[in-house]
N, C-alpha and C positions, 0 to 999 in steps of 0.2 A: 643330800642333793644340793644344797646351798651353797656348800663346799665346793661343791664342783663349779656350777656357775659363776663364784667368785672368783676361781681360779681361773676359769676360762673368759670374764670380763677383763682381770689383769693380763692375760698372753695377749688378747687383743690390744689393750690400752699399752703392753709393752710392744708390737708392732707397730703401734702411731708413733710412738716414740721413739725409734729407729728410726722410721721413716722421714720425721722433724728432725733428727739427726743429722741423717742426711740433705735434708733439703739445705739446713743450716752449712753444711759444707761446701753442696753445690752454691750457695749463696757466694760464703769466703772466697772461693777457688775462682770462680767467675764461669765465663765461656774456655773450653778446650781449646787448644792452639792443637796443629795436625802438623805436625813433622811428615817430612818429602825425606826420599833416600835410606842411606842407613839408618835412623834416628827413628825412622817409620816405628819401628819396633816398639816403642816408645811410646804410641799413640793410646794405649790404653791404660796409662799410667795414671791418669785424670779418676777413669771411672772407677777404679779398684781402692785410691785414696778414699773416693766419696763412700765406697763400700766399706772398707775398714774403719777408718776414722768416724764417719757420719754412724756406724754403728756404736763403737763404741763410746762417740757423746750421747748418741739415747739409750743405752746401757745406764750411763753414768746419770744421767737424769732423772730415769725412770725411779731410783731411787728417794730420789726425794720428793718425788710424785706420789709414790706409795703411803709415805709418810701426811704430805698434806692432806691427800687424798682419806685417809682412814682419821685424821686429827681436824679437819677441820671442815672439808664440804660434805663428810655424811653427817656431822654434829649442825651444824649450824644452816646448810642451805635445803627447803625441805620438798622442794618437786624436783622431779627426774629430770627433766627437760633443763632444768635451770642447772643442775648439778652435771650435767654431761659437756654444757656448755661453758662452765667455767675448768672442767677438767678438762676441755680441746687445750682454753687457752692457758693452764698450766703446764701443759707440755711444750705448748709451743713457748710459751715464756723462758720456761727452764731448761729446756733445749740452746735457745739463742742466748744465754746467760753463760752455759757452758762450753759452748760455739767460739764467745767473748772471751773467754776464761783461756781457753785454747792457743786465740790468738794472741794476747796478749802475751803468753809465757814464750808460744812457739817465737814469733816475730819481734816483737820488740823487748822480750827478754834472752833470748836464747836460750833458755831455761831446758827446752827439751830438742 
């Protein structure tokens, strides 16, 4: 039974993590710009990046989330409350780390 709830506390803590993902891309990208005419087409181009890409940097995060998470705030931090709140701001730390990471290769490297 442990098993299971630890598994189903990490599906949750990997949907924040998405979701920080995302936010971190809606951040990057800014406000949508709305094409008129042919181009209209085009207008949903914005939310399906935030979809993809904002996934897969909380994908990528989550990873060394798991890691921190099991190596160092159940070893050292020892009430709940304290430990859920520095795991918010671990995701979101590592989230905008990889966000950063992103940018930098996509934009001013041209890396990908």
């Amino acid at each position: 039974m442990k098993v299971i709830t630890t598994i189903i506390k990490y599906q949750i803590w990997l949907l924040l993590s998405i979701f920080s993902g995302m936010g971190c891309m809606r951040i990057e990208l800014g406000k949508p710009t709305k094409a008129t005419g042919f181009f209209a087409i085009f207008n949903g181009l914005d939310e399906s990046i935030i979809i993809w890409i904002g996934g897969f940097i909380g994908l990528i995060s989550f990873i060394p989330f798991v890691l921190i998470d099991l190596c160092y705030i159940k070893r050292k931090i020892e009430t709940k409350l304290n430990q859920n709140i520095v795991r918010i701001f671990t995701v979101i730390i590592l989230s905008a780390i990889v966000t950063l990471i992103h940018y930098v290769l996509e934009f001013m490297l041209n890396w990908i």
